[in-house]
Every structure is written in structure tokens, then in C-alpha cells.
Phi, psi and omega in degrees: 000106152355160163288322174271335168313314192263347160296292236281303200296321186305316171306319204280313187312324152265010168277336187265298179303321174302312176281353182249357169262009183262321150343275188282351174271008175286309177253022211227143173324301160270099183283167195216098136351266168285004162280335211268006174259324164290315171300265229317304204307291182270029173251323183272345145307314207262328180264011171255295225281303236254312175302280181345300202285358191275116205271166176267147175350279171281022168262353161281335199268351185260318163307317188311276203319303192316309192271346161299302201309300201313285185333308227263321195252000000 
């Protein structure tokens, strides 16, 4: 398996394990802290790792423009 492929699966994974441990700590009677610290932590890492690999707008857009201009002269 690639690096990115196994970056890509690792983020949904701690994106899931963070949302399904703030879930079940939402319903349940006794709270637990430190699940409930440990869900924010790897929810908010798996939405760093995902968010990172995503390049920005405007550097596509700026690419876009470039390759007109090119086109154009």
C-alpha cells in the first residue's frame, strides 16, 4: 500500500473513532472525561491530516490563469 493511500485511510479513521467516541459519550449518563478528550484529539488530528493534503484555491487558480496566459501569447 502507498503512503498516501495508508495518510488518506488513517485520517477517516481517526476521524470516526473521534466522532463515534464524543457519540457515544453525548449519550451516556456518566461522563468520561478523558474519552471525551481523547474523541476532540483524534477528531481534530484526522481533520489536520485531511485538511493538509488538500492543496488551496488559489494556487489552483492562479495556475488556471497562467496556462491562459501561456495559451494567449
Amino acid at each position: 500500500m502507498n503512503k498516501m493511500k495508508l495518510k488518506k485511510v488513517g485520517s477517516i479513521l481517526l476521524i470516526v473513532i473521534g466522532a463515534l467516541a464524543l457519540i457515544i459519550e453525548l449519550g451516556s449518563s456518566q461522563k468520561n472525561y478523558y474519552i471525551q478528550s481523547t474523541g476532540i484529539i483524534c477528531l481534530m488530528l484526522g481533520l489536520f491530516l485531511v485538511n493538509s493534503g488538500l492543496s488551496s484555491r488559489t494556487a489552483q487558480e492562479e495556475d488556471m490563469y497562467q496556462t491562459d496566459v501561456e495559451e494567449e501569447e
